[in-house]
C-alpha positions, 0 to 999 in steps of 0.5 A: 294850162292850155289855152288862154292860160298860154300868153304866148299863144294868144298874144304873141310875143313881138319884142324881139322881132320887132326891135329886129326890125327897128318898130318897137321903138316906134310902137313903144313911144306911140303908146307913150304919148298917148298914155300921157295925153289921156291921162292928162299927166306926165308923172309915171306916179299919177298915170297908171297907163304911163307906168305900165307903157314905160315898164313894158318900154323899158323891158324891151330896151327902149332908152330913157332919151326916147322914153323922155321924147315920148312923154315931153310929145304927151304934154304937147311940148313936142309935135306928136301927132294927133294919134286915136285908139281903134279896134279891127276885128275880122276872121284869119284862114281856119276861122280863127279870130282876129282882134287888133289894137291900133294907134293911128293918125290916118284911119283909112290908111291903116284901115286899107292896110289891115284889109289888105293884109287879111286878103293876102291871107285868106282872111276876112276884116270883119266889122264891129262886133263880128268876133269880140263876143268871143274873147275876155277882156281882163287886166293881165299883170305879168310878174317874174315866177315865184317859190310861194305861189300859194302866197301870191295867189292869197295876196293877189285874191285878197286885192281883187284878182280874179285868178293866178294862171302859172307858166314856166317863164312868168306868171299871169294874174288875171282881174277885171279890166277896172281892178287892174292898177289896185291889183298891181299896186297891192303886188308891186311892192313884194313881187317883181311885175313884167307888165300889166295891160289890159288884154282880150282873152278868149274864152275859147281856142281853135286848134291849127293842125293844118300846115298850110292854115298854120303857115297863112295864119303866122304870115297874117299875124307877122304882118299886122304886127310889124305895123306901125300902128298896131299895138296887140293882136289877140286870137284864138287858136292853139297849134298842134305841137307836131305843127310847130315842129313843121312850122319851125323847119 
């Protein structure tokens, strides 16, 4: 259970910190609009990203009027911004790799940014290609843990999944990015889904043992994800378990 199979670790969970601070919102209806500008639809029904943005949007508390703002933005009813997907990479103190997805209407602004917030950190913006080699991308479909897991995972591999990975919050199954929306359909109707993305994994992790890489590398991720315009953070490290106690004192 170590690892990747820890979400928590990988792809930090923002939602609480964020809505702290008043971006989830501002996250959430970004990835609204865009979902139903690039699928050419409105309809939750037709638009499998839409659907998995208003889940995750509405798990977070985001209410229905700014969901419906969001996706009128989509259908160019209301001005939302010309918005495009980019993806940084780079390097954070202890050489742990960094990947970040981002919806920005201003490349250099983000750009300059990002740069910045590695610099403060002892990390390094890399360029293309310089650390996606060392992750997965995989469909993640997060549902509510079940008693028959040897029911679930039959049901799931049966619909194309490629693993089941369990935790005691929620269960993770795993597919190729392309089988996604067939898989969570096939559970949707007997299981409860939390969400469903498509993620980047790493296929391996490096442990933090340092508390002062631990606290630089926490500093880095909190900046880039109270952002505006980042949507995840993927990385590969693992915290020793008595660093965690430090970090938290």
């Amino acid at each position: 259970m170590a690892g990747h199979s820890k979400w928590a670790q990988i792809k930090r969970q923002k939602a609480k910190t964020d809505a702290a601070r008043g971006s989830v919102f501002t996250k959430m209806a970004r990835e609204i609009t865009v979902s139903v500008r690039e699928g050419r639809s409105g309809d939750i029904n037709a638009n499998f990203r839409l659907r998995s943005a208003v889940t995750r949007a509405k798990a977070a508390g985001v209410p229905n009027d700014n969901i419906d703002r969001a996706i009128q933005k989509g259908l160019g009813m209301a001005d939302g911004g010309n918005f495009e997907s980019i993806q940084y990479e780079g390097y954070g103190p202890g050489g742990v790799a960094i990947m970040i997805d981002a919806l920005t209407d201003n490349r250099n602004r983000t750009a300059g940014d990002i740069r910045s917030y590695f610099n403060k950190c002892d990390g390094n913006l890399g360029a293309t290609g310089s650390v996606n080699w060392m992750f997965n991308k995989r469909g993640v479909i997060a549902l509510e843990p079940v008693e028959d897991v040897d029911a679930l995972l039959e049901q799931a591999l049966e619909a194309g999944a490629e693993d089941l990975k369990e935790d005691e919050e929620q269960f993770e199954v795993l597919t190729a990015p392309e089988d996604l929306e067939s898989v969570a359909k096939a559970l949707q109707s007997q299981y409860t889904l939390l969400s469903s993305e498509v993620a980047y994994l790493p296929e391996n992790t490096i442990a933090v043992t340092s508390l002062d890489v631990g606290k630089k590398l926490l500093k880095l991720l909190d900046l880039l994800e109270e952002h505006d315009d980042v949507q995840n953070v993927y990385s590969n490290f693992e915290l020793d378990e008595a660093l965690v106690t430090a970090l938290d004192t």
